[in-house]
KOLNUFI-648698 format. One line per 10 residues: their letters; for each residue x, y, z of N, C-alpha, C. Coordinates in pm, 1 decimal. Layout:
// residues N
A	X/Y/Z/X/Y/Z/X/Y/Z  ...;
//
This chain:
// residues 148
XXXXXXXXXX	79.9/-118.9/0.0/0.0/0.0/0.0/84.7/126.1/0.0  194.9/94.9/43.5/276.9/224.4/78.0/351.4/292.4/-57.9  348.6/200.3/-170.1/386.8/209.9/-285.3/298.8/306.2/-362.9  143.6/230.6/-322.2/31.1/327.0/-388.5/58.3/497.1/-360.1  100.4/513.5/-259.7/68.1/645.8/-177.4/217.7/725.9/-267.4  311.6/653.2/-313.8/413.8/739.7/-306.7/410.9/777.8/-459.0  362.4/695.5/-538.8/368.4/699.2/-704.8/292.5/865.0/-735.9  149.5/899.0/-656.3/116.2/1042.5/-675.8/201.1/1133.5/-662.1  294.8/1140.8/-544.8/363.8/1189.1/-476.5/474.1/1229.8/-571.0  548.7/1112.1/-648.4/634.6/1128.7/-747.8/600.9/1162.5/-899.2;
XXXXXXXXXX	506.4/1162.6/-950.1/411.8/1178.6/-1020.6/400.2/1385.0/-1039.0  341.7/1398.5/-880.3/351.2/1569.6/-928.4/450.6/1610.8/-857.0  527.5/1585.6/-840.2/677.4/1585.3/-826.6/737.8/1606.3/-948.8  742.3/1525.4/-1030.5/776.7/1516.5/-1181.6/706.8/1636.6/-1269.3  542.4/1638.1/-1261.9/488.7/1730.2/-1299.9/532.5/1904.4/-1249.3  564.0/1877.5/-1160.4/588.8/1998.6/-1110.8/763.6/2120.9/-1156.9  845.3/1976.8/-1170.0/962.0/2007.1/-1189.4/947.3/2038.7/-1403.6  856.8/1977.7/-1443.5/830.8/1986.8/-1606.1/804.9/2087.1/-1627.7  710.6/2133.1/-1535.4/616.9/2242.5/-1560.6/747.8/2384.2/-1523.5  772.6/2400.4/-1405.6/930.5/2513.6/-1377.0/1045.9/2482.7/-1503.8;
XXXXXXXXXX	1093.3/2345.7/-1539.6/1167.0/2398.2/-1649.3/1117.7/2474.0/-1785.2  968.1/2415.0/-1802.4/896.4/2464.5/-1903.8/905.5/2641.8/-1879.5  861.2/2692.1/-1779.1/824.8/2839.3/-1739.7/971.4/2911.1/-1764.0  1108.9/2859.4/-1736.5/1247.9/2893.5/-1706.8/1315.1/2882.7/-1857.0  1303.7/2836.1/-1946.8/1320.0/2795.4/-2074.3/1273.5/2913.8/-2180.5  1403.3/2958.4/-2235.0/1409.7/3093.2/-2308.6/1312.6/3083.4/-2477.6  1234.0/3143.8/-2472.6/1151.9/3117.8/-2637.3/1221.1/3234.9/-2695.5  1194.4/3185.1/-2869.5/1266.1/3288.0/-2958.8/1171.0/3355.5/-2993.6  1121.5/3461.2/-2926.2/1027.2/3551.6/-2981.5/1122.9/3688.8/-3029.4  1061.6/3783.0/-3132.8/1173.6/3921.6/-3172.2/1094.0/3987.2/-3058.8;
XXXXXXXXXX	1238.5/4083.0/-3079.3/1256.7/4188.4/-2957.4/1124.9/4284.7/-2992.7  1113.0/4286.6/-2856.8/987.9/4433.4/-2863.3/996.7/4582.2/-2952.6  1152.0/4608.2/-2947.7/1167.9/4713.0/-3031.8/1235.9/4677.1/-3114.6  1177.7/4666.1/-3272.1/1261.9/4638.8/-3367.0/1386.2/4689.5/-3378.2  1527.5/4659.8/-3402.2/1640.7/4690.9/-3448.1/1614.5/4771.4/-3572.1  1665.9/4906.4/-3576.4/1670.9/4956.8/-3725.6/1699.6/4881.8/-3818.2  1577.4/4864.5/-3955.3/1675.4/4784.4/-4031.6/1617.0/4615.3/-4081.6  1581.5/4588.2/-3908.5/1574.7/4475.6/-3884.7/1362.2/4488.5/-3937.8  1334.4/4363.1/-3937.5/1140.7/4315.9/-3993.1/1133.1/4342.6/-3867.4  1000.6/4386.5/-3883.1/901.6/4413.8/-3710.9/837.9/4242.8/-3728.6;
XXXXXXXXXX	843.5/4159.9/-3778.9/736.1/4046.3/-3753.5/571.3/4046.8/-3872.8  581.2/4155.7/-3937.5/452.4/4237.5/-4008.9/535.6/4180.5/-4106.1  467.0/4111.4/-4240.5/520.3/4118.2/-4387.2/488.4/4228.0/-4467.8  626.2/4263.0/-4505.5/654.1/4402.2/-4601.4/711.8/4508.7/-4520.6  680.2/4516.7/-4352.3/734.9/4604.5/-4284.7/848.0/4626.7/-4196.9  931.4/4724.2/-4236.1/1054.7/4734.0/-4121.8/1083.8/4833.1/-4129.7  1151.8/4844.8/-3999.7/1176.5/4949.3/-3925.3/1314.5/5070.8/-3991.4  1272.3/5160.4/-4061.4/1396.0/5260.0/-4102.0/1494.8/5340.8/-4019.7  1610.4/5285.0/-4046.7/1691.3/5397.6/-3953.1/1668.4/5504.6/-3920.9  1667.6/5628.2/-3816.5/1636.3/5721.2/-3785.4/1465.1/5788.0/-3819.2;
XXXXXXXXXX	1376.3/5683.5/-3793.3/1282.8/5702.2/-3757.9/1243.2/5645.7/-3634.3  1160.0/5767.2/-3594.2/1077.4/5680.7/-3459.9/955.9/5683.8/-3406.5  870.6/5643.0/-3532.6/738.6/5631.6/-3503.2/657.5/5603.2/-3418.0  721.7/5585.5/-3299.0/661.9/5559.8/-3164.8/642.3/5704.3/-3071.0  738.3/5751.3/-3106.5/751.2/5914.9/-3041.6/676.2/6018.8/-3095.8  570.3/6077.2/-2995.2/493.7/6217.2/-2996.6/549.0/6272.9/-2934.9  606.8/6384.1/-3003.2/663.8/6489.5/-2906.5/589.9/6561.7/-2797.2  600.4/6617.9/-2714.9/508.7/6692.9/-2591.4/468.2/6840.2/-2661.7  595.0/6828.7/-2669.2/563.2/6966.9/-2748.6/604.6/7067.1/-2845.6  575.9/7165.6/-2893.7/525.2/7235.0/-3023.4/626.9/7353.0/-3051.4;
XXXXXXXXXX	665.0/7370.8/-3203.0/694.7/7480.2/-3209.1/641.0/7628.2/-3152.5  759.7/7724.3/-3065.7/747.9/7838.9/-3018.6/677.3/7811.4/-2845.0  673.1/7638.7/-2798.6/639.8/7669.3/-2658.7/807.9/7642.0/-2590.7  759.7/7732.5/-2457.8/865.7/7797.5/-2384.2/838.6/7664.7/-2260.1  940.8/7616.5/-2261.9/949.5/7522.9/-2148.6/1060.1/7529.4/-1992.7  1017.5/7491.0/-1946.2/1133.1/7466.6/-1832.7/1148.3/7348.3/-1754.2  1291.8/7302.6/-1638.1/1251.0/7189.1/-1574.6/1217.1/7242.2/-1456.2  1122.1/7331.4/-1398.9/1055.0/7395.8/-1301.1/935.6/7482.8/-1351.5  825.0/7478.1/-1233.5/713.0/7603.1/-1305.0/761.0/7745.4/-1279.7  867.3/7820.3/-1225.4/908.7/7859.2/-1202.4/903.5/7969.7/-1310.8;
XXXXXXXXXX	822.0/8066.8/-1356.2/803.0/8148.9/-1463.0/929.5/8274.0/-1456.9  977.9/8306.1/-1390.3/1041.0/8423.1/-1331.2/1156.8/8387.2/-1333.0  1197.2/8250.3/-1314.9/1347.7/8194.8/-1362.0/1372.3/8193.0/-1427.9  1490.6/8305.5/-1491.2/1533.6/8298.2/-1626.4/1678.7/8224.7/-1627.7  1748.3/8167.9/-1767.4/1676.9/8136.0/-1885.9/1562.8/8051.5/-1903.5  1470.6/8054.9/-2003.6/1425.5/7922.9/-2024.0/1425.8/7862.7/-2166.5  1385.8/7777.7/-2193.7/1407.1/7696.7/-2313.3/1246.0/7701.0/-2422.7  1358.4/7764.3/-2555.5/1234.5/7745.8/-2633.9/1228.0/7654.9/-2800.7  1131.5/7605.6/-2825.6/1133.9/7500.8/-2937.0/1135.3/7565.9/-3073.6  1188.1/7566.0/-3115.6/1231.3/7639.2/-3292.9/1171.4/7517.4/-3373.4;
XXXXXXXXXX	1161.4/7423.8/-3341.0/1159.8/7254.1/-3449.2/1129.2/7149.5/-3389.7  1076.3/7051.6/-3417.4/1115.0/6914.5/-3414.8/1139.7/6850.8/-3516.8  1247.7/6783.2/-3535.9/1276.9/6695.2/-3659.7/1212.5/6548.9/-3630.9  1108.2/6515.4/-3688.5/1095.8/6378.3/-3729.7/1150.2/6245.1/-3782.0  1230.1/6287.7/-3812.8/1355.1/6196.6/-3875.9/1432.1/6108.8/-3725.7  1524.6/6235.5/-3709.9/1598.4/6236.2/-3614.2/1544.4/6204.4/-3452.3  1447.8/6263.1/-3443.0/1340.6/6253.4/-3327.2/1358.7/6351.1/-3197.9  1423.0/6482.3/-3237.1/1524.4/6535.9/-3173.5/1437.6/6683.4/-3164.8  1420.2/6741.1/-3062.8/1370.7/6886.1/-3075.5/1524.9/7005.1/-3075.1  1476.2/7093.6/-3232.3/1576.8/7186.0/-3231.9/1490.7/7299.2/-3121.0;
XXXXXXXXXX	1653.7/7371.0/-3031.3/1507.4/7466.2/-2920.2/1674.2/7568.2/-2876.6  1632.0/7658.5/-2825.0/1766.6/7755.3/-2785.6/1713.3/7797.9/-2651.0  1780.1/7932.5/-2609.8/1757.5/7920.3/-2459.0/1673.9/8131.6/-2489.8  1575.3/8100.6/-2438.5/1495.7/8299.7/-2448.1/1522.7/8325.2/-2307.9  1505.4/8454.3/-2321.4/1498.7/8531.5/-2164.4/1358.4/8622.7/-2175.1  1277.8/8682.1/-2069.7/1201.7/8751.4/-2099.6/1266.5/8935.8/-2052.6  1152.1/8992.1/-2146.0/1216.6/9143.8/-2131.4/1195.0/9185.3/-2007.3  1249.0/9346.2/-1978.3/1237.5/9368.5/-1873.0/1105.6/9438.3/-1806.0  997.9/9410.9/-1934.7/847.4/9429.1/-1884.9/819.1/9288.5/-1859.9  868.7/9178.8/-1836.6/803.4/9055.1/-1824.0/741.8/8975.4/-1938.5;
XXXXXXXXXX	782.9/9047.0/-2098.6/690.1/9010.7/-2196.8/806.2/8922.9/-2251.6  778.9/8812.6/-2378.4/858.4/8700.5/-2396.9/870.1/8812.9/-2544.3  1005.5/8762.1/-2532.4/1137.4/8736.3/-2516.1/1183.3/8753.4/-2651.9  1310.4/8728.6/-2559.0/1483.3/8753.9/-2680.4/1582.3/8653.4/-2713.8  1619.4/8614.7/-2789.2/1740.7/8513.0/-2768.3/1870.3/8644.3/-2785.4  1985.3/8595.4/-2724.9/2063.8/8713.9/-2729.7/2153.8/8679.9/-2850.0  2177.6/8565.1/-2909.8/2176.9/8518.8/-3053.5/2116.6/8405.9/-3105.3  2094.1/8389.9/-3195.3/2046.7/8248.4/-3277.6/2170.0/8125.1/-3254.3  2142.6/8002.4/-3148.5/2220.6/7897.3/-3151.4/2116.8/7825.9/-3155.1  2092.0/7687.1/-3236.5/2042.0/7580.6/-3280.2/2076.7/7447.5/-3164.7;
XXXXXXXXXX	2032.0/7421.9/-3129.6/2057.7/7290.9/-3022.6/1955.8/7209.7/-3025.0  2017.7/7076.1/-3021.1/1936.8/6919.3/-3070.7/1912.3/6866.1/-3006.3  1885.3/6769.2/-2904.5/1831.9/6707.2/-2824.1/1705.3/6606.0/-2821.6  1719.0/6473.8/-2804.9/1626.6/6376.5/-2849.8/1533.7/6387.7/-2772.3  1400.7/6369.7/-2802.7/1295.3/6420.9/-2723.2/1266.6/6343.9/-2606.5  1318.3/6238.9/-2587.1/1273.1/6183.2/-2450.0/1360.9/6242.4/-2319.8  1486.7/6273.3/-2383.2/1589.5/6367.7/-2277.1/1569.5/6469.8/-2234.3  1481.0/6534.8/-2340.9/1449.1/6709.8/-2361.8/1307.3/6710.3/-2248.5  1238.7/6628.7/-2292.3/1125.7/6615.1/-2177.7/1124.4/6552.3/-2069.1  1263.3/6500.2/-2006.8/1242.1/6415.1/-1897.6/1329.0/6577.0/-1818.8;
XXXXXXXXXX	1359.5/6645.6/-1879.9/1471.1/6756.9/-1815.8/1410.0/6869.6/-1830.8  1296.1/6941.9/-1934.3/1208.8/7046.8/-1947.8/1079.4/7011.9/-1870.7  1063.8/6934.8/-1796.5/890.6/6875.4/-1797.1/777.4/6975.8/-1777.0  790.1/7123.2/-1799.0/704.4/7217.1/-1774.2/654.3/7253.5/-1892.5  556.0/7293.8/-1950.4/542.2/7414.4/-2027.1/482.0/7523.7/-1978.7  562.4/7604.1/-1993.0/501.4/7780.9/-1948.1/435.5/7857.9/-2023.0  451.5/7862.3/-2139.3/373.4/7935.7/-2203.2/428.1/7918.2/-2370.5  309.3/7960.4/-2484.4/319.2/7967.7/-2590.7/372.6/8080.0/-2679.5  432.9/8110.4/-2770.3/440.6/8253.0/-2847.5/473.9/8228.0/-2995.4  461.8/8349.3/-3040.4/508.8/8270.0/-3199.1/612.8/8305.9/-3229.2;
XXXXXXXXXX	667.7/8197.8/-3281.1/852.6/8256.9/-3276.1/886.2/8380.1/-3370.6  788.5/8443.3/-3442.1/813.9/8566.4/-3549.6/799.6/8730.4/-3425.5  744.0/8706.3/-3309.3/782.0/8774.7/-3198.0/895.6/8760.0/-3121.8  976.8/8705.9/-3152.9/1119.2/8697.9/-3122.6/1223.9/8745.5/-3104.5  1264.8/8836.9/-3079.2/1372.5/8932.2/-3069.7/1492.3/8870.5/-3086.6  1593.2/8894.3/-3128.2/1724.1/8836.4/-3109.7/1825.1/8969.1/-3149.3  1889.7/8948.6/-3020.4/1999.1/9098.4/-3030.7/2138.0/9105.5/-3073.7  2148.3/8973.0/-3137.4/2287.6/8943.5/-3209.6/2274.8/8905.0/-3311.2  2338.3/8871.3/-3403.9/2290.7/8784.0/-3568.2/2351.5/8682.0/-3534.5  2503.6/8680.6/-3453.1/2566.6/8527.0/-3431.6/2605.5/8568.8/-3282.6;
XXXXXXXX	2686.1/8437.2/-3256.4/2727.2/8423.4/-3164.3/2886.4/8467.8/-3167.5  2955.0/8496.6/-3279.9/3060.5/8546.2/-3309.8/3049.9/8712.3/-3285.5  2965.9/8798.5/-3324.2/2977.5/8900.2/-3349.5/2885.2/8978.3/-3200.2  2844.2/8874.7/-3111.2/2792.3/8892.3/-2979.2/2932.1/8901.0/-2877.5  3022.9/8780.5/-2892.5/3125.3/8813.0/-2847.1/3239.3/8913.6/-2870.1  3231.4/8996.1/-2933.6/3307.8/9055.8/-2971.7/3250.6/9175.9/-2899.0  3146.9/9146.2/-2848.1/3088.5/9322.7/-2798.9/3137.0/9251.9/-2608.9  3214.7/9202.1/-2580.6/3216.6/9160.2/-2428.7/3361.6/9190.7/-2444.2;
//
């Protein structure tokens, strides 16, 4: 009888140890984010280098962002672009005037930044303007230094 009792025993014993190697045992499924380049799993479709169709930017040409709500802290950061391609917001740094009204860049510099960096480090938006209200009191950054 004692035989009867132990065969279940070893039985899901066995089952049990099948079942954990089964769960522990690596499957070849593709990676969640396609490799540039590489098939998403879709026939006909793959993924092009320097696109990233997964990314909505936060935000928009001419909004003024910061990484604080902090309106009165100057500089702050404003968006000239987003490139789609690249996935990168072009944005420079404004100040506001000395009535409090937006703003100046004190020259035109272009700066890139991929949008998940740009928004994990700007996470505010303060306010909107259109960048043709823009002031800029240098033409470069060469001919700004030269007045210091």
């Amino acid at each position: 009888m004692m035989k009867n009792k132990t065969l279940p025993v070893i039985f899901a014993g066995l089952l049990f140890a099948l079942i954990l190697v089964s769960a522990c045992t690596e499957t070849s499924q593709p990676p969640l984010s396609p490799v540039p380049g590489q098939t998403t799993g879709v026939p006909g479709v793959t993924v092009t280098p320097g696109t990233s169709p997964e990314i909505t930017p936060q935000y928009h040409t001419g909004d003024i962002v910061d990484g604080t709500q902090n309106i009165d802290r100057t500089p702050h950061l404003i968006i000239l672009d987003y490139n789609k391609t690249s996935g990168e917001y072009d944005y420079d740094i404004i100040f506001r005037n000395a009535n409090k009204s937006w703003g100046y860049r004190i020259y035109p510099e272009h700066r890139y930044t991929p949008v998940a960096t740009f928004e994990k480090n700007a996470s505010y938006l303060l306010t909107h303007i259109n960048l043709t209200d823009l002031a800029t009191w240098f033409p470069s950054k060469e001919i700004f230094e030269k007045t210091r």
